[in-house]
C-alpha positions as CSV (number, residue, x, y, z in Angstrom):
1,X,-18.2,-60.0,58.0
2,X,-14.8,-58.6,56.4
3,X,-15.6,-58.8,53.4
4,X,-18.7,-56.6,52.7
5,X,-17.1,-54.3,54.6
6,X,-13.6,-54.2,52.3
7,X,-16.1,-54.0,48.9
8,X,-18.3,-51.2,50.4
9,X,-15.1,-49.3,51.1
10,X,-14.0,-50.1,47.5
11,X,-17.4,-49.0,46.1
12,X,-17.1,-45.8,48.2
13,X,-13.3,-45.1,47.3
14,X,-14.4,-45.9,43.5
15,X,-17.8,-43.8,44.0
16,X,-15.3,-40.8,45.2
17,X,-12.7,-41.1,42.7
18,X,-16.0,-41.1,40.1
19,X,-17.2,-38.0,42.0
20,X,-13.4,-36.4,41.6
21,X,-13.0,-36.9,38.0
22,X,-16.3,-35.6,37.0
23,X,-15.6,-32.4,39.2
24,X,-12.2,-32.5,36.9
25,X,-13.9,-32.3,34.0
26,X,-16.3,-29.9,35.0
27,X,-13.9,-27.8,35.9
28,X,-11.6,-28.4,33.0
29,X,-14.4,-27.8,30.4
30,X,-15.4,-24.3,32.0
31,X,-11.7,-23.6,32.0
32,X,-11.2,-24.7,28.7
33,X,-14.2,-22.3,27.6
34,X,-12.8,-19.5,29.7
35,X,-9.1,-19.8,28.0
36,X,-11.0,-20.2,24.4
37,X,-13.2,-17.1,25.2
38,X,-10.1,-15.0,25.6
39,X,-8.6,-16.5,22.8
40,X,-11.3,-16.2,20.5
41,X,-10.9,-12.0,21.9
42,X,-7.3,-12.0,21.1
43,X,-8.0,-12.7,17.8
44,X,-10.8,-10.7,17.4
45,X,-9.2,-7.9,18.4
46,X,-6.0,-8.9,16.0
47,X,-8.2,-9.3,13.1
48,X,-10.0,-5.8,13.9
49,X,-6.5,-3.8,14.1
50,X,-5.5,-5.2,10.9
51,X,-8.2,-4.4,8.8
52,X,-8.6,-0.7,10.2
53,X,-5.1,-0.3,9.5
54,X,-5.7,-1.9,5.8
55,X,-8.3,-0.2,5.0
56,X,-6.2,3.0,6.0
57,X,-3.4,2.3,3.9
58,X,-5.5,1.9,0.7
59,X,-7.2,4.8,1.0
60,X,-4.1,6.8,1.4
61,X,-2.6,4.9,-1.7
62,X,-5.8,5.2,-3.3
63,X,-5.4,8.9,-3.2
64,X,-2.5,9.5,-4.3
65,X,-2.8,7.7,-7.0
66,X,-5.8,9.6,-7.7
67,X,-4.0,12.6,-7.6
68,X,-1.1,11.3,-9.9
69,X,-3.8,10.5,-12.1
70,X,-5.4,14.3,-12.1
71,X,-1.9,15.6,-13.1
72,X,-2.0,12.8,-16.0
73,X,-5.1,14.6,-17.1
74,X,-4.4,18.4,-16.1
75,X,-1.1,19.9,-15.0
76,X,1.3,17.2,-17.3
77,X,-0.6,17.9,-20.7
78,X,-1.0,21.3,-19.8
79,X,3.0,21.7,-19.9
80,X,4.1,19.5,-22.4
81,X,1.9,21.5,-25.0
82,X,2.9,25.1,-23.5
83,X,6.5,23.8,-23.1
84,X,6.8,22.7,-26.9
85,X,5.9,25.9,-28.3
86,X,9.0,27.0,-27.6
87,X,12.0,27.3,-29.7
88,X,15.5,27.3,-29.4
89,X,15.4,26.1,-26.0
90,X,19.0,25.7,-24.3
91,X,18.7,24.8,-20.4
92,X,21.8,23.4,-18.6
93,X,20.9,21.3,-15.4
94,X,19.5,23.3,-12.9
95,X,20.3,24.0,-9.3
96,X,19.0,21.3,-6.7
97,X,18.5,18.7,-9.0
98,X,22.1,17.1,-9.6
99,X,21.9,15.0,-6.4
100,X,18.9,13.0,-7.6
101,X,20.8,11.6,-10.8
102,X,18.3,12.8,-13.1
103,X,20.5,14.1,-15.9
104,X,20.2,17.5,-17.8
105,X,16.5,18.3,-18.8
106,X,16.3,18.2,-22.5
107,X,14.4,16.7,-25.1
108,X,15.3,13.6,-23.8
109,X,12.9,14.3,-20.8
110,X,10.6,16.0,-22.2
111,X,10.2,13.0,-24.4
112,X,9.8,10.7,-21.8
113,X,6.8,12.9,-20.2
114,X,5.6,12.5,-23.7
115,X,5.6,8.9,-23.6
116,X,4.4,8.4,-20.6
117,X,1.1,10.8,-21.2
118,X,0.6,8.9,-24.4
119,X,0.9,5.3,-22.9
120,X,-1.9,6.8,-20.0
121,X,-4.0,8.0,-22.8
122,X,-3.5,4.5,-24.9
123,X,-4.4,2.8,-21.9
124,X,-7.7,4.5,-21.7
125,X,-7.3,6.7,-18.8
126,X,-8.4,9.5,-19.7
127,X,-10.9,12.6,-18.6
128,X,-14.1,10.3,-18.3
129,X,-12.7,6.9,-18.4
130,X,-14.8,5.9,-15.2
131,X,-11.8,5.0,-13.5
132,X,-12.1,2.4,-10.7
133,X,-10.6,2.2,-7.2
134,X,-8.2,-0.3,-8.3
135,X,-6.4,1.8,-10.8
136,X,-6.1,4.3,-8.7
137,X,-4.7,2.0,-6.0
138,X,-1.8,0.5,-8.7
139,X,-1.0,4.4,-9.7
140,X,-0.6,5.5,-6.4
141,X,1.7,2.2,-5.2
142,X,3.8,1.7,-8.5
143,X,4.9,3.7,-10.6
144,X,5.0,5.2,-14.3
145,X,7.5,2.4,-16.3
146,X,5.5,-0.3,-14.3
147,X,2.3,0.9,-14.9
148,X,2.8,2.4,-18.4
149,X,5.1,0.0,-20.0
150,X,2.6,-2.5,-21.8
151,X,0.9,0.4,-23.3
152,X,4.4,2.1,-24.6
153,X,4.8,-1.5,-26.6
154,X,1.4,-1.0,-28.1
155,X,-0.8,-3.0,-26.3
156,X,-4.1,-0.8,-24.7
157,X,-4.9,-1.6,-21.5
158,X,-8.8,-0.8,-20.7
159,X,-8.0,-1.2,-17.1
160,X,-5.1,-1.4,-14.8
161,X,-7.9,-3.2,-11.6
162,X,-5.9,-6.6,-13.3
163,X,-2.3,-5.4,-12.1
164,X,-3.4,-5.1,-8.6
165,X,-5.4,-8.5,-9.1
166,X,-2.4,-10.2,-9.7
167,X,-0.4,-8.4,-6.9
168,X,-1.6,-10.5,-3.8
169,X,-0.6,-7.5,-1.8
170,X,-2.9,-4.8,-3.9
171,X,-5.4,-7.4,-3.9
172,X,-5.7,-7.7,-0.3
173,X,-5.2,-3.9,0.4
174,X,-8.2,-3.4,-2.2
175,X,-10.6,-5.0,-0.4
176,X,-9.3,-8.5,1.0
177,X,-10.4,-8.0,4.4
178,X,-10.0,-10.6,6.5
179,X,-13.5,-11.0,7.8
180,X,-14.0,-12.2,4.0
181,X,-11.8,-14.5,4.2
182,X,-9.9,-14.1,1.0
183,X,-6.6,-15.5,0.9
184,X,-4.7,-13.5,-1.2
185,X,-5.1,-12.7,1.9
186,X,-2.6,-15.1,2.8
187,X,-0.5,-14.0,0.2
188,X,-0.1,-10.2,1.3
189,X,0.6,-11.0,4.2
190,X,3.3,-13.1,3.5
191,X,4.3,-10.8,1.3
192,X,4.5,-7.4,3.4
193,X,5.8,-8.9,6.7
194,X,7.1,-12.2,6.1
195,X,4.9,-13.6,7.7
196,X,4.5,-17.5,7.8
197,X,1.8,-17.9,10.4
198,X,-0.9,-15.8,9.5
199,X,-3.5,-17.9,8.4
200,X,-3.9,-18.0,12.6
201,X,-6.0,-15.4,12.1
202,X,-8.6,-17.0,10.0
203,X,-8.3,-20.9,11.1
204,X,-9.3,-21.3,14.9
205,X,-8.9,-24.7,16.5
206,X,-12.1,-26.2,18.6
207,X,-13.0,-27.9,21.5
208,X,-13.0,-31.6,20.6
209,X,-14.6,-34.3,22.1
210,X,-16.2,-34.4,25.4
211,X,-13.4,-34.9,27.9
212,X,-12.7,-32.2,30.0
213,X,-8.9,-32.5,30.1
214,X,-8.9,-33.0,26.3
215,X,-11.2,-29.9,26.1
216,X,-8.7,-28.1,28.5
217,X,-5.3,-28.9,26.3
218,X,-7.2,-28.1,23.1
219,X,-7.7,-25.0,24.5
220,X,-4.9,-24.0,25.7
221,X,-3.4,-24.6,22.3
222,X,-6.1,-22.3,20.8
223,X,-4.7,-19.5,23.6
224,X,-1.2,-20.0,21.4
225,X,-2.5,-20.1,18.2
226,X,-4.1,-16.5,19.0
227,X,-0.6,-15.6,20.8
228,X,0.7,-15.9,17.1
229,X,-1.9,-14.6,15.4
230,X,-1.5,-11.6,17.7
231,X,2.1,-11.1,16.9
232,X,1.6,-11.7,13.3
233,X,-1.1,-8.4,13.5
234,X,1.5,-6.7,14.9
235,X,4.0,-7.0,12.6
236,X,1.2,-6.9,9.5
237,X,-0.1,-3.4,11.2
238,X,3.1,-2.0,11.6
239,X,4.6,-2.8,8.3
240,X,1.1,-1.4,6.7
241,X,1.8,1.8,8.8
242,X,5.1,2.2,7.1
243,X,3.6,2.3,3.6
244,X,1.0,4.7,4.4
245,X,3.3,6.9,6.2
246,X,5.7,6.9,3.0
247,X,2.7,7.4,0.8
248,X,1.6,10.5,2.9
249,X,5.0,11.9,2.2
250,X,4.8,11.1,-1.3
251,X,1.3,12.8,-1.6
252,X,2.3,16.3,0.0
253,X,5.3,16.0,-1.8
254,X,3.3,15.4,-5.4
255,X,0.7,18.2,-4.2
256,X,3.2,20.8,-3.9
257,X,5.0,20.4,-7.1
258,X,2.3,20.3,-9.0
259,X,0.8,23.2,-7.2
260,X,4.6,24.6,-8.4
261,X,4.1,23.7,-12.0
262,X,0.9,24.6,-12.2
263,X,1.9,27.8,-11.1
264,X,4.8,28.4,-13.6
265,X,3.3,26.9,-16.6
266,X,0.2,29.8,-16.2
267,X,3.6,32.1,-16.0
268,X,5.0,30.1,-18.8
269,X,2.3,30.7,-21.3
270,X,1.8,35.0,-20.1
271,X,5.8,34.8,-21.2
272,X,4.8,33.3,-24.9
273,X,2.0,35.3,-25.4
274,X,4.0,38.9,-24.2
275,X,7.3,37.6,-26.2
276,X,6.8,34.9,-28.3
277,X,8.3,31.7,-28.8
278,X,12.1,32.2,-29.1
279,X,14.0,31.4,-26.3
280,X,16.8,33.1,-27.5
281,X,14.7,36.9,-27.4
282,X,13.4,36.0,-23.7
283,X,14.6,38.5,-20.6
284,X,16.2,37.5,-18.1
285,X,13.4,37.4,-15.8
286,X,11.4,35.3,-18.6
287,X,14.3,32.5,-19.0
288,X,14.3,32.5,-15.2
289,X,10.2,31.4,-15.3
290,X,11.1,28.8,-18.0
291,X,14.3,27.2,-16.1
292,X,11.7,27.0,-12.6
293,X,8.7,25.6,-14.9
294,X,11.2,23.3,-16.4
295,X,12.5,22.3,-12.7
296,X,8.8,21.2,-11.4
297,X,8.3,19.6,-14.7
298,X,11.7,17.0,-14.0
299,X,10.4,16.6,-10.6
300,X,6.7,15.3,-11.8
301,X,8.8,12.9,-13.8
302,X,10.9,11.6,-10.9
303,X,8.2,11.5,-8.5
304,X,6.2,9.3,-11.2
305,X,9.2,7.3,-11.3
306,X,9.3,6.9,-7.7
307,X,7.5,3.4,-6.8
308,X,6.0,3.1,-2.9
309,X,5.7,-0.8,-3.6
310,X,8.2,-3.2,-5.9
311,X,6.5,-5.5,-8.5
312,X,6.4,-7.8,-5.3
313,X,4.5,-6.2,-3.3
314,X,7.2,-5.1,-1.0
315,X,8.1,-1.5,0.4
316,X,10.7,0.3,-1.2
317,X,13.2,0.8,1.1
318,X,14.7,4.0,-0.9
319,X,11.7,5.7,-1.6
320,X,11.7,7.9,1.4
321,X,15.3,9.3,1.3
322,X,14.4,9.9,-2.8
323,X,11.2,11.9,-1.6
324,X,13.6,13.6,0.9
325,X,15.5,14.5,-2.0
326,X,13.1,15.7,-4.4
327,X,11.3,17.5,-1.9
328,X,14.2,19.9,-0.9
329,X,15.2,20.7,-4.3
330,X,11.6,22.0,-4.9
331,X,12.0,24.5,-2.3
């Protein structure tokens, strides 16, 4: 009897090949799980580097822009009102500070310092203003004509936490992390590293359907979607680094010079009180100490003209060699 024979080896053959395929699967799903499980790690671990490194950058913009804002309300006041007492006052450009383009120090600067400190005061920053982390974020990444210029036209600002708002860079580094899910965090990315693919870090493809192979190749594209999103950390993380290193070179650099001027304005005012307020009748030694308090005043001005960020968000590219600068000609 052939034929039984020939459709029981059929049925076994078919019974095999059933047996085979649902191995397949098996074995495809728990790879595809494996393969997701390390993806789902790769991004983990992506998203975690980026937001330590964020959260490092603002603080160090943070605080410098809190210290910018402590000379706005100590050390910058402090000399404008000493320095104006004085009468008479001839000073050529002094030594060191020709290479940074910054003119002769006259009124003309002395002006602008004014300006500036009344623009801070008419946007409500003063000494118990409550200031919030966000204005001292924008002080510390842009700086004085960027910040200060809608209040020079007349118009108070009550609080500069809208300029990073509309920044999607300052509004990420102020608190967009990534485990929030904000995207203007999106945007700062884009914006700091050029970086098209990041949203790989927030939207994770699935396992779909119940077919092992399907399973496996959905999988498998997770693993490259996490590649990406790995590489996209990387270049988010390193660019972040950048700014904060930049920003800890502009903080040291502020911190001494207005440790400098501090000094010479307490000088300054010893000078005025022993000799009055004519230039002209100073010693030699006493037109020395208003030449080197008139030095760290031009270089509190250029260091508040100095930006770490453009209006987009971007690292300025010669804002380091400018610190460089200003930093040996206050030695």
């Amino acid at each position: 009897m052939p034929v039984p024979i020939i459709l029981g080896a059929v049925a076994l053959g078919t019974g095999a090949y059933g047996v085979y395929k649902g191995l397949s699967g098996a074995i495809d799903q728990s790879n595809a799980g494996d393969i997701n499980n390390n993806a789902q790690s790769m991004v983990s671990a992506a998203r975690k580097q980026v937001e330590t490194q964020r959260q490092s950058t603002n603080d160090l913009l943070t605080d410098y822009g809190a210290r910018k804002l402590r000379a706005f309300n100590g050390v910058i006041p402090e000399f404008i009102q000493t320095f104006s007492r004085l009468k008479n006052i001839e000073i050529a450009q002094t030594s060191g500070l020709d290479k940074l383009n910054l003119g002769e120090f006259s009124t003309q600067t002395l002006e602008g310092l004014r300006k500036d400190y009344q623009a801070f005061k008419d946007a409500g920053l003063g000494v118990g203003a409550g200031l919030g982390g966000g204005v001292a974020l924008a002080f510390g990444a842009y700086n004085g004509t960027m910040l200060l210029a809608t209040a020079g036209t007349g118009t108070a600002i009550s609080t500069l936490s809208g300029v990073a708002a509309t920044n999607a860079t300052l509004a990420w580094l102020g608190g967009g992390s990534l485990a929030a899910g904000g995207y203007g965090v999106a945007g700062g990315m884009m914006v700091l590293g050029g970086i098209v693919a990041g949203p790989a870090l927030m939207i994770f493809g699935h396992i779909v359907g119940n077919k092992g192979e399907e399973a496996l190749n959905n999988a498998l594209s997770n693993l490259e979607r996490a590649k990406t999103a790995r590489d996209d950390a990387g270049k988010l993380v390193a660019q972040l680094d950048a700014i904060g290193q930049i920003t800890s070179l502009a903080n040291s650099t502020f911190s001494s010079i207005t440790a400098h001027l501090r000094r010479n304005v307490s000088e300054l005012e010893k000078v005025i009180k022993n000799e009055g307020e004519d230039w002209r009748a100073f010693s030699p030694e006493s037109s020395e100490t208003v030449v080197r308090t008139v030095k760290f005043a031009q270089l509190i001005k250029a260091m508040i003209d100095t930006p770490i960020l453009d209006k987009d968000g971007k690292l300025v590219l010669s804002t380091e060699k400018r610190l460089n600068d200003i930093a040996r000609a206050a030695d």
